[in-house]
N, C-alpha and C positions, 0 to 999 in steps of 0.2 A: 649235616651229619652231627650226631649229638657227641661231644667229647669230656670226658671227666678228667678234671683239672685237679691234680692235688699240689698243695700249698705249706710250706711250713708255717706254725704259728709263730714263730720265733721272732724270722724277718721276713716273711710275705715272699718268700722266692718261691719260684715253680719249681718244685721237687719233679713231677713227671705228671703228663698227660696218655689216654688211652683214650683213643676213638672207638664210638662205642656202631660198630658199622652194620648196617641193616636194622639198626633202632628207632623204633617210631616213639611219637608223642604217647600212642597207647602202653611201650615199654616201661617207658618211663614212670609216667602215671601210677604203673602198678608196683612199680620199685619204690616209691615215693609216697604215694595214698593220695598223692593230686599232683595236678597238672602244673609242670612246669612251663616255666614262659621261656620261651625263642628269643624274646629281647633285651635277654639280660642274664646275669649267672646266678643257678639256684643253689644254694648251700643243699650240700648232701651230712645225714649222719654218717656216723662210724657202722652205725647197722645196717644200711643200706648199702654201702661201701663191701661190707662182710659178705653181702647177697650177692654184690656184683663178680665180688672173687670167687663165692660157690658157684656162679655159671659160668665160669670159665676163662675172668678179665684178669688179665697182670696185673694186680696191683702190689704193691708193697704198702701194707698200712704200718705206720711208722706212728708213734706217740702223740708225738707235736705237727698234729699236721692237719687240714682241715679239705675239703673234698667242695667242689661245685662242677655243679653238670653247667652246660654251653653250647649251645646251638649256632654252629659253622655253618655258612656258609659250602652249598654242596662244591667239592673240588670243578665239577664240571662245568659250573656257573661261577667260578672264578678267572676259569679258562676264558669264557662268551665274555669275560668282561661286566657281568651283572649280577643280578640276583637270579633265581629260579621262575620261570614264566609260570603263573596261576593263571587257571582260566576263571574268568568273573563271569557270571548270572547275575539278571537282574530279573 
């Protein structure tokens, strides 16, 4: 699940998080202008952040604060104990 993480710049504390639930990699993308990576946290702007509260996300944009997206682990694969099962082709 993709979640947006906002931070103050102050001292780096987590001000609030909002799961972004039913958002694919292609959401993002288009909120973004490119693809964010899964394995690790992407800096979001304040403009992106504004997009996200015009569709309908809580956020509270605050001054001093700085936004990155973060790809969770699905709930339901924390449950199983693992990651999410991909099917591989070769």
């Amino acid at each position: 699940m993709w979640i947006l993480r906002q931070y103050s710049t102050d001292d780096d504390e987590l001000l609030g998080e909002v799961p972004l639930e039913g958002w694919r990699l292609e959401d993002a993308e288009r909120l973004l202008g490119f693809a964010p990576t899964k394995l690790g946290s992407t800096p979001v702007d304040h403009g992106a952040a504004y997009g996200l509260m015009e569709e309908g996300a809580p956020l509270v944009i605050e001054k001093n604060s700085a936004f990155f997206l973060d790809f969770d682990a699905e709930p339901e694969a924390v449950e199983r104990g693992g990651a999410p099962e991909t099917a591989v082709t070769s």
